[in-house]
Gaussian input, Z-matrix of N, CA and C with variables (Angstrom, degrees):
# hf/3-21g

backbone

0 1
 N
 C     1     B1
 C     2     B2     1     A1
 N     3     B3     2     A2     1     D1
 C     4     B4     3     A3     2     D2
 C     5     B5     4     A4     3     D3
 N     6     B6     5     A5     4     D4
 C     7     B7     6     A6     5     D5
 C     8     B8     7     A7     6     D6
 N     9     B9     8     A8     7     D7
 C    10    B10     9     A9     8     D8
 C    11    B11    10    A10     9     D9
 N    12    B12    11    A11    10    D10
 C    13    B13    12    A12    11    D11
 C    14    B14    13    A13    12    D12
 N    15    B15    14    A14    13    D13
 C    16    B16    15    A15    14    D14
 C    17    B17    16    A16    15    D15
 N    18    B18    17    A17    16    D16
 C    19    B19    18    A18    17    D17
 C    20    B20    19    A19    18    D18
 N    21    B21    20    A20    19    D19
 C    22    B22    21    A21    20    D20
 C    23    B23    22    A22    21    D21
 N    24    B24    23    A23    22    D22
 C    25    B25    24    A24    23    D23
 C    26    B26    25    A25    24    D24
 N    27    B27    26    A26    25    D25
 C    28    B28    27    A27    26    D26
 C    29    B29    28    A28    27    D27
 N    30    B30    29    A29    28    D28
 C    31    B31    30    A30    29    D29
 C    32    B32    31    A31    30    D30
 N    33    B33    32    A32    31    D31
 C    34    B34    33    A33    32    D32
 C    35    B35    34    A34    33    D33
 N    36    B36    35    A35    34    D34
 C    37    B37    36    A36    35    D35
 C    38    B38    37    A37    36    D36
 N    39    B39    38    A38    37    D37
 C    40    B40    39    A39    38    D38
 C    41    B41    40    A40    39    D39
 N    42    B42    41    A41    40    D40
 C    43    B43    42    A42    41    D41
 C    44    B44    43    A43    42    D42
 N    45    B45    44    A44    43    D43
 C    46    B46    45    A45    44    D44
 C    47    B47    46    A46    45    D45
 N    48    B48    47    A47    46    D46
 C    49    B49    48    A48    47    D47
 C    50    B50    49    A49    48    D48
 N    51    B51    50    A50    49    D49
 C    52    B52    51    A51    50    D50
 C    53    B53    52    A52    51    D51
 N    54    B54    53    A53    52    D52
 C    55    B55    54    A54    53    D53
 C    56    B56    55    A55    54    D54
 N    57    B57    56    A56    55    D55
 C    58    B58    57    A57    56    D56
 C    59    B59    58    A58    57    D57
 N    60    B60    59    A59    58    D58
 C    61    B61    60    A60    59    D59
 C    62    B62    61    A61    60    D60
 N    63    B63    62    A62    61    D61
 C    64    B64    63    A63    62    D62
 C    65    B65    64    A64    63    D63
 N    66    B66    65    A65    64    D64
 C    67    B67    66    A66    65    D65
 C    68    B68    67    A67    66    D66
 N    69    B69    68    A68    67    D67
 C    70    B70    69    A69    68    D68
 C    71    B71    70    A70    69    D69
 N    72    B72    71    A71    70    D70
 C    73    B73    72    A72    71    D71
 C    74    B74    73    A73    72    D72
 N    75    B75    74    A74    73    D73
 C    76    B76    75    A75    74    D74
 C    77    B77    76    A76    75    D75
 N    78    B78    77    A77    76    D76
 C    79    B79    78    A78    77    D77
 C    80    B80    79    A79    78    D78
 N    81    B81    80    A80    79    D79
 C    82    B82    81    A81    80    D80
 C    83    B83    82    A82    81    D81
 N    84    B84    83    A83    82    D82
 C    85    B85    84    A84    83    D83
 C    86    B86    85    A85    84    D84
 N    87    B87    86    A86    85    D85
 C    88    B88    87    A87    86    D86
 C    89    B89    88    A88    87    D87
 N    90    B90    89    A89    88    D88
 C    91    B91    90    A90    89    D89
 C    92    B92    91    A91    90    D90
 N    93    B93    92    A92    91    D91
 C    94    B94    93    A93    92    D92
 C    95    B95    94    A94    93    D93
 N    96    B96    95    A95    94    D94
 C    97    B97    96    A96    95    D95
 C    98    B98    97    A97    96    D96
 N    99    B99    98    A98    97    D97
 C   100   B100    99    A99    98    D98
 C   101   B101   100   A100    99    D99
 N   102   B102   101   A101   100   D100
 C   103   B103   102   A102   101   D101
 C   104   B104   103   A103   102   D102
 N   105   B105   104   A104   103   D103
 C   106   B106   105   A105   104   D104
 C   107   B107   106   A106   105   D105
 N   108   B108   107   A107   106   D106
 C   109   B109   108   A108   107   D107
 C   110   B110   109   A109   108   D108
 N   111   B111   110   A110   109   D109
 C   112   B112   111   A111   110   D110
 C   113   B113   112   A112   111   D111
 N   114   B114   113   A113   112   D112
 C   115   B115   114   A114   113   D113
 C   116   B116   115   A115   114   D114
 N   117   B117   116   A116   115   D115
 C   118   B118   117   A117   116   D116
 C   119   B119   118   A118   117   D117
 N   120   B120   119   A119   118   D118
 C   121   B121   120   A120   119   D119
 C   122   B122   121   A121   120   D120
 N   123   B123   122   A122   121   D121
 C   124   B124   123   A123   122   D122
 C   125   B125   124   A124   123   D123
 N   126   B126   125   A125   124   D124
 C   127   B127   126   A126   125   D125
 C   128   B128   127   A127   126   D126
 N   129   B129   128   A128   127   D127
 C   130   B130   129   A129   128   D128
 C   131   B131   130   A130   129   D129
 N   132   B132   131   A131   130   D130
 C   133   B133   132   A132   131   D131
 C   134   B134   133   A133   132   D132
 N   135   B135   134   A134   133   D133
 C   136   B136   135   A135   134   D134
 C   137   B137   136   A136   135   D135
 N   138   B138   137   A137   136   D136
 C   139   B139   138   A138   137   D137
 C   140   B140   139   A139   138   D138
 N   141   B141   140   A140   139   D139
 C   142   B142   141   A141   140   D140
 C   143   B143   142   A142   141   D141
 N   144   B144   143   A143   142   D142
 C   145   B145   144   A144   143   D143
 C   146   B146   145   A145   144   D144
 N   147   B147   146   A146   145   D145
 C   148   B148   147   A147   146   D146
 C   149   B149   148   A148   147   D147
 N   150   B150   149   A149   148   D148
 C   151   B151   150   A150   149   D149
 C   152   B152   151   A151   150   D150
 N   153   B153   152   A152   151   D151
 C   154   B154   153   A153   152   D152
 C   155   B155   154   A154   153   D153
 N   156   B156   155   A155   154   D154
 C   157   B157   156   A156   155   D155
 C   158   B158   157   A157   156   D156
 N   159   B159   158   A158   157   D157
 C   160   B160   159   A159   158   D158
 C   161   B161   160   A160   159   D159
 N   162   B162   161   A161   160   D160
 C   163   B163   162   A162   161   D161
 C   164   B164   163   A163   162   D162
 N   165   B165   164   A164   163   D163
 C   166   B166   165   A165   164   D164
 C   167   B167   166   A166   165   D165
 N   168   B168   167   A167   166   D166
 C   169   B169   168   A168   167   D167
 C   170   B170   169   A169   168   D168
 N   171   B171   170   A170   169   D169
 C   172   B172   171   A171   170   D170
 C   173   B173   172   A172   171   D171
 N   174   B174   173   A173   172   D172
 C   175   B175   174   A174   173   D173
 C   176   B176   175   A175   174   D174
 N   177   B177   176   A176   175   D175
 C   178   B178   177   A177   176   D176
 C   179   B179   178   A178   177   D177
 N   180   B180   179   A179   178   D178
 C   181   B181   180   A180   179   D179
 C   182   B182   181   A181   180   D180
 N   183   B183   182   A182   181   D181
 C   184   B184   183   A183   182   D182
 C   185   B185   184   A184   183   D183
 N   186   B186   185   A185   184   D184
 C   187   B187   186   A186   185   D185
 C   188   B188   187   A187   186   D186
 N   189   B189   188   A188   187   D187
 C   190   B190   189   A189   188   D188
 C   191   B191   190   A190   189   D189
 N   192   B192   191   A191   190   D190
 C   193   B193   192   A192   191   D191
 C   194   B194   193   A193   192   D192
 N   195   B195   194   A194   193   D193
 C   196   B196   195   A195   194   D194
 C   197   B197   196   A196   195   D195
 N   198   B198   197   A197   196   D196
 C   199   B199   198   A198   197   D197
 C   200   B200   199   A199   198   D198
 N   201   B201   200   A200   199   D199
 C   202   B202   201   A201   200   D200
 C   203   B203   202   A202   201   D201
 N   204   B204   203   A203   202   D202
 C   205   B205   204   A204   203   D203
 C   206   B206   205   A205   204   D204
 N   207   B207   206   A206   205   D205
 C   208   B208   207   A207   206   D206
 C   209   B209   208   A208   207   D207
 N   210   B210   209   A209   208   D208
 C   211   B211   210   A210   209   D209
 C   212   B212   211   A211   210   D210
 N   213   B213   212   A212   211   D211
 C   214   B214   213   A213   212   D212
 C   215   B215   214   A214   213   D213
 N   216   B216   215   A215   214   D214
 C   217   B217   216   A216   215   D215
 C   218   B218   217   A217   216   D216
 N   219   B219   218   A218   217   D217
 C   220   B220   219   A219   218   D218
 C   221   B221   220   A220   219   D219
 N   222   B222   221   A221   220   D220
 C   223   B223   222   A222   221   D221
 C   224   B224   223   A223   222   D222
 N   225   B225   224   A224   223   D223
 C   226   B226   225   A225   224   D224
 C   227   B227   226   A226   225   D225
 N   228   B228   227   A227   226   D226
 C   229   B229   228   A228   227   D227
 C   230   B230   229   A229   228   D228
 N   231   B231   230   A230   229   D229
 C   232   B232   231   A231   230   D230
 C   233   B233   232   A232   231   D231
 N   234   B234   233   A233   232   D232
 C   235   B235   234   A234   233   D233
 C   236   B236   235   A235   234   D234
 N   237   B237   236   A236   235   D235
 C   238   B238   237   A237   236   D236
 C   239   B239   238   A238   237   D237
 N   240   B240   239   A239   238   D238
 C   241   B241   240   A240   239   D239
 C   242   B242   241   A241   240   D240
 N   243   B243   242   A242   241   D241
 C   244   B244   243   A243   242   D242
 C   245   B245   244   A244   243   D243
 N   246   B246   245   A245   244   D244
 C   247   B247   246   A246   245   D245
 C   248   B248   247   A247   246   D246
 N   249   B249   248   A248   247   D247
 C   250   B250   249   A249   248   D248
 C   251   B251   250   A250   249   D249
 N   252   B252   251   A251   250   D250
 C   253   B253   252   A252   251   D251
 C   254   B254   253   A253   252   D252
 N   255   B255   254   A254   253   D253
 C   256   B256   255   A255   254   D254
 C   257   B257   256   A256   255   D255
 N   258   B258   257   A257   256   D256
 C   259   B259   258   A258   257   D257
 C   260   B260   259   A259   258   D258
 N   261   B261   260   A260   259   D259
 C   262   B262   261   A261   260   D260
 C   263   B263   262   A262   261   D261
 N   264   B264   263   A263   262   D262
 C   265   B265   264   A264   263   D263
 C   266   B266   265   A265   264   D264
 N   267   B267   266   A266   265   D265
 C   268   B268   267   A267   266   D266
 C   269   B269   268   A268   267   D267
 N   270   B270   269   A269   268   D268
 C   271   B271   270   A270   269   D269
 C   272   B272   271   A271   270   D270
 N   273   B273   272   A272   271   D271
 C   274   B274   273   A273   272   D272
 C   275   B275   274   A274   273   D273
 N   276   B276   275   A275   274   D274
 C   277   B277   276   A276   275   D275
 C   278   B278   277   A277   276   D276
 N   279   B279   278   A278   277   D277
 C   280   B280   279   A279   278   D278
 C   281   B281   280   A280   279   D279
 N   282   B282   281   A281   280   D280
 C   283   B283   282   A282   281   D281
 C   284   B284   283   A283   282   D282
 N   285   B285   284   A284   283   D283
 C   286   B286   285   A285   284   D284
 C   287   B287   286   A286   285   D285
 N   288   B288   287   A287   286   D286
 C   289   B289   288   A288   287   D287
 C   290   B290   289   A289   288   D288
 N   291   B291   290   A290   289   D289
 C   292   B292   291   A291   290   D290
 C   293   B293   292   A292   291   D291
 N   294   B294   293   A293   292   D292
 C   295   B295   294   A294   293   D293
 C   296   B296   295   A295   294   D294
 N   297   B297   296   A296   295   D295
 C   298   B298   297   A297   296   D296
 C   299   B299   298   A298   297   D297
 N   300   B300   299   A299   298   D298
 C   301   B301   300   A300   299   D299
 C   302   B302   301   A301   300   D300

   B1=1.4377
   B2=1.5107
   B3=1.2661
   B4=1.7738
   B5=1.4073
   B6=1.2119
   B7=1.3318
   B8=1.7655
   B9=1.2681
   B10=1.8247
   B11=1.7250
   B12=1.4150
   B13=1.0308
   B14=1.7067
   B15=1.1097
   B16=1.9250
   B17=1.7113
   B18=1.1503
   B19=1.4409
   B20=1.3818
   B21=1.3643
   B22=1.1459
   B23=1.3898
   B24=1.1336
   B25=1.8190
   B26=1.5023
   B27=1.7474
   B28=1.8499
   B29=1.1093
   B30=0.9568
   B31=1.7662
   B32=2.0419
   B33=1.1487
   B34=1.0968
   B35=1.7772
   B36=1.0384
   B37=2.0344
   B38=1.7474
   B39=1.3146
   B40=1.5142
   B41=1.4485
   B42=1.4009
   B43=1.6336
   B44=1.3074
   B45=1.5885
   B46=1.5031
   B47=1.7324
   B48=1.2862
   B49=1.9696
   B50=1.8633
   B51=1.6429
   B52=1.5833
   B53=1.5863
   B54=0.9510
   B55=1.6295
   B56=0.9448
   B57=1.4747
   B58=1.5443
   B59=1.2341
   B60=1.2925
   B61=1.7932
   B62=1.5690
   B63=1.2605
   B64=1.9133
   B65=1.3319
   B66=0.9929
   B67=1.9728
   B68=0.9485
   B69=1.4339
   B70=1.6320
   B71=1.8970
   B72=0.7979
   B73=2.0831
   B74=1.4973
   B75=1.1392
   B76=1.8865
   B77=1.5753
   B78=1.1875
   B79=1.4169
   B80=1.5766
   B81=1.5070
   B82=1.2511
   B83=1.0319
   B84=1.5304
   B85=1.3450
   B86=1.6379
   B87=1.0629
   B88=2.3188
   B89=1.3937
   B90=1.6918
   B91=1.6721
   B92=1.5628
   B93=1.4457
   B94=1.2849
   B95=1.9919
   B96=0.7426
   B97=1.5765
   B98=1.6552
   B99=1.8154
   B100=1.5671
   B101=1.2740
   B102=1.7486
   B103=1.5228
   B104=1.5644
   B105=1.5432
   B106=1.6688
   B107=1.9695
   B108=0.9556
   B109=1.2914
   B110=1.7394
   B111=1.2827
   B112=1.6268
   B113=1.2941
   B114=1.6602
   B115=1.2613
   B116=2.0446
   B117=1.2125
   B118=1.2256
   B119=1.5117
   B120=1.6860
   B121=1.7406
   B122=1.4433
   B123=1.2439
   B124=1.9092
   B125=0.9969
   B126=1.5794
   B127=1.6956
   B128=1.4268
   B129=1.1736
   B130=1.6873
   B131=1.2790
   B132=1.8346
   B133=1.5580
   B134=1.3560
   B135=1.3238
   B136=1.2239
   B137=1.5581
   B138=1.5237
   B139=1.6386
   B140=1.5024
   B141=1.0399
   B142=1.5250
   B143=1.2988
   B144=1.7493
   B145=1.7677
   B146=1.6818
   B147=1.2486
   B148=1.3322
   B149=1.0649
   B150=1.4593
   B151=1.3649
   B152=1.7657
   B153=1.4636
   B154=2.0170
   B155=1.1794
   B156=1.8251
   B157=1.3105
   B158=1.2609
   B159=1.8548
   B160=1.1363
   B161=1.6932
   B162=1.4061
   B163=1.9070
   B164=2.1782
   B165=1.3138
   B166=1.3622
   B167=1.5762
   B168=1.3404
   B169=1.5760
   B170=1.1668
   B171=1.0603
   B172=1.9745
   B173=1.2127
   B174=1.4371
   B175=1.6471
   B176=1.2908
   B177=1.0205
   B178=1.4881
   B179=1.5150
   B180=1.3241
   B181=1.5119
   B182=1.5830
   B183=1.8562
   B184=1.6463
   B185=1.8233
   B186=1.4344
   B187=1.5441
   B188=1.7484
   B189=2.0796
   B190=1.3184
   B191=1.3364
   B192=1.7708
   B193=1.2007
   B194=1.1843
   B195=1.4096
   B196=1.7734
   B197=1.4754
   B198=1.5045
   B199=1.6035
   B200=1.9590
   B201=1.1067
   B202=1.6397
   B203=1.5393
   B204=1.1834
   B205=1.1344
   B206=1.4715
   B207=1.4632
   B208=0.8062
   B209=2.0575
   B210=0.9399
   B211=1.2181
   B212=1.9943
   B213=0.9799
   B214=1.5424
   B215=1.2780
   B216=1.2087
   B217=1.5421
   B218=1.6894
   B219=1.3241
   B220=1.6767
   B221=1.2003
   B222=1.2487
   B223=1.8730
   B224=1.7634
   B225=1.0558
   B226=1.5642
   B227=1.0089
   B228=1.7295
   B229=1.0969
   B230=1.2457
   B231=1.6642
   B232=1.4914
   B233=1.6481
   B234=1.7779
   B235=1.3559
   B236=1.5078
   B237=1.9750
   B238=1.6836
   B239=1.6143
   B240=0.9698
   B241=1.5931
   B242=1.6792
   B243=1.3888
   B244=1.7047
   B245=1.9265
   B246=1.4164
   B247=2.0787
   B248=1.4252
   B249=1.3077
   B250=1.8649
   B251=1.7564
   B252=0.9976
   B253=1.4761
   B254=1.7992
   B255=1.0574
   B256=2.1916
   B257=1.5254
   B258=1.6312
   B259=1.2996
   B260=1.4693
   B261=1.6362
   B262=1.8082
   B263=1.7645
   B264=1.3515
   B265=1.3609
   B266=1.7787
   B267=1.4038
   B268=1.6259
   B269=1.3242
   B270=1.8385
   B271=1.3043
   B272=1.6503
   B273=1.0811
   B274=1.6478
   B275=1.3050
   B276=1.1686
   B277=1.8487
   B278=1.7577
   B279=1.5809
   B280=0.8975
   B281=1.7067
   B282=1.7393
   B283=1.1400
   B284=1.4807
   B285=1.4614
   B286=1.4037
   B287=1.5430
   B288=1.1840
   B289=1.7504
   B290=1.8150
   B291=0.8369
   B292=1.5612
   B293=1.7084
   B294=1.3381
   B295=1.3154
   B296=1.7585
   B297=1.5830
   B298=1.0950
   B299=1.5797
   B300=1.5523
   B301=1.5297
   B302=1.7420
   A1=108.81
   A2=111.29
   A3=111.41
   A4=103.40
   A5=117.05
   A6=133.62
   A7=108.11
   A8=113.28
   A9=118.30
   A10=88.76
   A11=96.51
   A12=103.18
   A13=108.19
   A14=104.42
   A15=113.73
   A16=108.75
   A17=128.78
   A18=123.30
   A19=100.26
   A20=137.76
   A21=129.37
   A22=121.44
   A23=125.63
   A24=117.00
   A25=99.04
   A26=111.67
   A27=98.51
   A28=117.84
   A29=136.33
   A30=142.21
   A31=111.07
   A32=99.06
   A33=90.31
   A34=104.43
   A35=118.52
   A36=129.14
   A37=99.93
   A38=102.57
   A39=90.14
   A40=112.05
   A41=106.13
   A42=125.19
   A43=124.86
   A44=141.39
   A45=146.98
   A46=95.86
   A47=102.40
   A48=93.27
   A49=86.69
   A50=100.12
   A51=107.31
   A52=94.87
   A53=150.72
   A54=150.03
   A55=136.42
   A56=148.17
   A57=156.25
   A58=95.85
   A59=115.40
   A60=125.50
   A61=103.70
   A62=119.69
   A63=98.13
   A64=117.89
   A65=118.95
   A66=153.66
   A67=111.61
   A68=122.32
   A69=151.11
   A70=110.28
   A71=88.37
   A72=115.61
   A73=76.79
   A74=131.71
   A75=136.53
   A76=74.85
   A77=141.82
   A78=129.34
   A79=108.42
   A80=117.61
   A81=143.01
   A82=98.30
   A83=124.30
   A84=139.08
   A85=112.35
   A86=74.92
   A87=93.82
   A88=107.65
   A89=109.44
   A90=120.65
   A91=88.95
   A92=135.48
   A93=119.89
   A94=122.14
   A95=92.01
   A96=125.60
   A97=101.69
   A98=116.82
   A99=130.73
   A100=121.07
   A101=101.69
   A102=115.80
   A103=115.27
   A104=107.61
   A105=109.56
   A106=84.29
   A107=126.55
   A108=117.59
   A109=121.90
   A110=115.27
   A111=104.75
   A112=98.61
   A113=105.31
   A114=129.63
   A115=96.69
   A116=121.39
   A117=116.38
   A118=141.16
   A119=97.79
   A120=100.32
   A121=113.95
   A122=125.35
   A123=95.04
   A124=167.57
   A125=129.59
   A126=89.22
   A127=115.83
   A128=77.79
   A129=104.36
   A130=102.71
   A131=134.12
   A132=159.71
   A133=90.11
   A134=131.66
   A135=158.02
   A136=119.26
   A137=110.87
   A138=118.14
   A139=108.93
   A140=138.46
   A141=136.23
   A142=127.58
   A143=98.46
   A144=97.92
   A145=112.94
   A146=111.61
   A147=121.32
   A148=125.45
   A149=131.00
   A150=133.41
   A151=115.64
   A152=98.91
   A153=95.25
   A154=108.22
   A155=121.94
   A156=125.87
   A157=110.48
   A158=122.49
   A159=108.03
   A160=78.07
   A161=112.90
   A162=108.09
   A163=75.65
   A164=113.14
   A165=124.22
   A166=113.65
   A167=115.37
   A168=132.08
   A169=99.56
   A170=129.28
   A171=129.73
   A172=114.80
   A173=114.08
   A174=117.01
   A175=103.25
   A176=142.32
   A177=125.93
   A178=118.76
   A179=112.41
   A180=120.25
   A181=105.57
   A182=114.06
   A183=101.72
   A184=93.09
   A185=112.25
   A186=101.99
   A187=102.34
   A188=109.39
   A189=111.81
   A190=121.12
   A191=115.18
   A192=111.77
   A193=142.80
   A194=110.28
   A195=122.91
   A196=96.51
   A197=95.46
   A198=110.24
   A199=118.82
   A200=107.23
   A201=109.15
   A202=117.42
   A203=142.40
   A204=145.21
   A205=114.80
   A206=126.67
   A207=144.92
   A208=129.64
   A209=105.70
   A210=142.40
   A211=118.51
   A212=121.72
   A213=141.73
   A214=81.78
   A215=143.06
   A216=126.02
   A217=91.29
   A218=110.70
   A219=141.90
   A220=87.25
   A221=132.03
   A222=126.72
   A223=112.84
   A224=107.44
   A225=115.42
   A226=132.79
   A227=111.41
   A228=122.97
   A229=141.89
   A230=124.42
   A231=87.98
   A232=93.06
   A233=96.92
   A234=99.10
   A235=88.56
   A236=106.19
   A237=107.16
   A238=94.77
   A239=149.91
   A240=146.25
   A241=99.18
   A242=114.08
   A243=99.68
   A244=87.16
   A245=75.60
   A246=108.42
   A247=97.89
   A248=118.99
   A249=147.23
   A250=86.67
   A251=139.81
   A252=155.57
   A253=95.89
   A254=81.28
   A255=104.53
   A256=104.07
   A257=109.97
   A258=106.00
   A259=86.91
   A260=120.53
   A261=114.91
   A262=103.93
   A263=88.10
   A264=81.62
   A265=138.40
   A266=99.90
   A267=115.80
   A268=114.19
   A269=97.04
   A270=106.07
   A271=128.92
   A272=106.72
   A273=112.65
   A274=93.48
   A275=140.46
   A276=145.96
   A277=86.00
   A278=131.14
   A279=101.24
   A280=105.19
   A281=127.44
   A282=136.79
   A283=106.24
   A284=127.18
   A285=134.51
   A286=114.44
   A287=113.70
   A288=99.29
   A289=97.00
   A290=113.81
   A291=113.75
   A292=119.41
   A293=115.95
   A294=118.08
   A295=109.59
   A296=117.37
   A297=127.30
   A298=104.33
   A299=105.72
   A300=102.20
   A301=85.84
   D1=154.89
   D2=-168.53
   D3=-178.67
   D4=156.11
   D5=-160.85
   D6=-133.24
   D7=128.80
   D8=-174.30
   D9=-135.67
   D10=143.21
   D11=169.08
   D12=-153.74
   D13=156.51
   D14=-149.06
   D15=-142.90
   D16=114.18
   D17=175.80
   D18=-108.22
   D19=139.55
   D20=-165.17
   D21=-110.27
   D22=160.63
   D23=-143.38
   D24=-52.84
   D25=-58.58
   D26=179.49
   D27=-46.51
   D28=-0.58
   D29=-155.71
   D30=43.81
   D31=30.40
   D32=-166.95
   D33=-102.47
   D34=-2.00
   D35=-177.72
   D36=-132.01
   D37=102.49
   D38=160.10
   D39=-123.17
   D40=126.30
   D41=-173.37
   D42=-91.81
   D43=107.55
   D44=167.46
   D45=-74.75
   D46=127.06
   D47=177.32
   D48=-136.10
   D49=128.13
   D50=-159.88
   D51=-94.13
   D52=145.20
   D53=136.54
   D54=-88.73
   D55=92.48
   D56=-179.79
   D57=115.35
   D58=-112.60
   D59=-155.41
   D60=-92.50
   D61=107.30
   D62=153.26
   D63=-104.28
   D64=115.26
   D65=-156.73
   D66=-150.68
   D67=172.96
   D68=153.82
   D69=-7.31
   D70=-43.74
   D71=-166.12
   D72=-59.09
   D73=-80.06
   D74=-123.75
   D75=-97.70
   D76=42.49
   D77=169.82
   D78=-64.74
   D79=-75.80
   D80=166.58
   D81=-27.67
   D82=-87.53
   D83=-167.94
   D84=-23.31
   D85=-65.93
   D86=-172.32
   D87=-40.76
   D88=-57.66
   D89=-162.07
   D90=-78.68
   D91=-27.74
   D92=169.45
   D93=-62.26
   D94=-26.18
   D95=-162.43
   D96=-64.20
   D97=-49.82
   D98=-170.63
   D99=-107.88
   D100=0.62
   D101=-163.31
   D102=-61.71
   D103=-51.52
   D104=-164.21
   D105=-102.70
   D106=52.67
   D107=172.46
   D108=-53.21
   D109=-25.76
   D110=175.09
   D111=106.64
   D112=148.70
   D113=-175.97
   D114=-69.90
   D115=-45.05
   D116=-172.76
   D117=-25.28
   D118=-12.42
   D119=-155.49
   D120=50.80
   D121=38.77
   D122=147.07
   D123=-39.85
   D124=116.49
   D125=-178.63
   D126=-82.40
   D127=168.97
   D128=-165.15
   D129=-96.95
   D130=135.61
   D131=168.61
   D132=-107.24
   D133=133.95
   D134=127.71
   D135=-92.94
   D136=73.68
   D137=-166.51
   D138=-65.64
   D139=119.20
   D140=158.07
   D141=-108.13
   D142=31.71
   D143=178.30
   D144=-81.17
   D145=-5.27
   D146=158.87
   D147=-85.75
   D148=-11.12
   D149=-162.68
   D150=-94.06
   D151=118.30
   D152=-175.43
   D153=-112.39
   D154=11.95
   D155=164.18
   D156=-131.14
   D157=175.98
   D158=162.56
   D159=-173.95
   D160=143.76
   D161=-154.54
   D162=-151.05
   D163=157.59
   D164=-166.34
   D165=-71.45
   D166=2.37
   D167=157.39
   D168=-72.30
   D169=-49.63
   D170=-176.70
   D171=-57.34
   D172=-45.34
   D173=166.36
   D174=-67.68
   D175=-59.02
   D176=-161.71
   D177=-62.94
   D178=-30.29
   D179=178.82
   D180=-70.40
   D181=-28.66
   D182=-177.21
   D183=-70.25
   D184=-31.29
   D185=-155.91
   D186=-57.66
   D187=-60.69
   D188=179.50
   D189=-27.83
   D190=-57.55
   D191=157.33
   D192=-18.82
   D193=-65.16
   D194=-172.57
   D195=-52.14
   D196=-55.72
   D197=-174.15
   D198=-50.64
   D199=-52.74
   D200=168.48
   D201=-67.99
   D202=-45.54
   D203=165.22
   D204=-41.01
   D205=-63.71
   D206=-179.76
   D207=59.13
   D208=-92.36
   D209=161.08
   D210=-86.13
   D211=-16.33
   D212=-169.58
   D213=-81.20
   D214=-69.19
   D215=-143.67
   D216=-130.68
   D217=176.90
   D218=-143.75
   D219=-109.36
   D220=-52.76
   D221=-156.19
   D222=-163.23
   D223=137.52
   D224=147.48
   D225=-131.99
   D226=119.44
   D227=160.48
   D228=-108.24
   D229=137.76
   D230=-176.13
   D231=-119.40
   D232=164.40
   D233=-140.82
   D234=-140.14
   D235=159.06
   D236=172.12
   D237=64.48
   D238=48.25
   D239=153.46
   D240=-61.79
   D241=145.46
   D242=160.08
   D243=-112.66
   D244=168.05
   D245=-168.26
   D246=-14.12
   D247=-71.23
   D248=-150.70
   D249=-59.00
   D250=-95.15
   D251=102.07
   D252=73.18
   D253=-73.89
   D254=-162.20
   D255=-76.84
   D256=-24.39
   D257=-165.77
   D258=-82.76
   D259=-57.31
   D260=174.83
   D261=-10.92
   D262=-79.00
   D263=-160.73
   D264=-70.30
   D265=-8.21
   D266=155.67
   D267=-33.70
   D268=-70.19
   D269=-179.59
   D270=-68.51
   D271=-17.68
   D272=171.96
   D273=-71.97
   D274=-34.57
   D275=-179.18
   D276=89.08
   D277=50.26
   D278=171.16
   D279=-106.17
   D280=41.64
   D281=162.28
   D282=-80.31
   D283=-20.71
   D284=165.98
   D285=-79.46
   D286=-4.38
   D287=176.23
   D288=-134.72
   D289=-3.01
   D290=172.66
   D291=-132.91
   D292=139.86
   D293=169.51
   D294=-72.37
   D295=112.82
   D296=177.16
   D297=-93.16
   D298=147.30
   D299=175.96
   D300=-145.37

């Protein structure tokens, strides 16, 4: 499991892209990951085309997120889910608080 994260030259897309498990583990990691995000408003990519887990620590870290960011950035989406992945979050109803792609 591993964590990349990418602001892009306009500063205008900054991307977290998760690999293997997102759980309990990437706690630290994650909230380290969105912290100094920049005056810019970015939107925000939450990539999960790497991701082959996702356990109810994973939801809560997108929620803290939404919640700390707030106003700082333009959009979140998270994006590239495979099937297993997308259905989690259907059922959490988190297609109502996040742009899924």
């Amino acid at each position: 499991m591993s964590l990349t994260k990418n602001l892009s030259a306009d500063k205008e897309t900054f991307t977290i892209q998760i690999d293997g498990k997102f759980d309990f583990n990437l706690v630290q990691e994650f909230r380290a990951a969105y912290q100094d995000i920049g005056d810019n408003k970015p939107k925000v990519i939450i990539d999960l085309r790497n991701t082959e887990y996702m356990d109810s620590s994973a939801l809560g870290m997108l929620l803290n997120m939404q919640k700390n960011l707030g106003d700082k950035v333009s959009s979140i989406t998270i994006s590239n889910c495979r099937p297993q992945i997308k259905k989690i979050l259907q059922i959490s109803r988190f297609d109502k608080k996040f742009n899924i792609d």
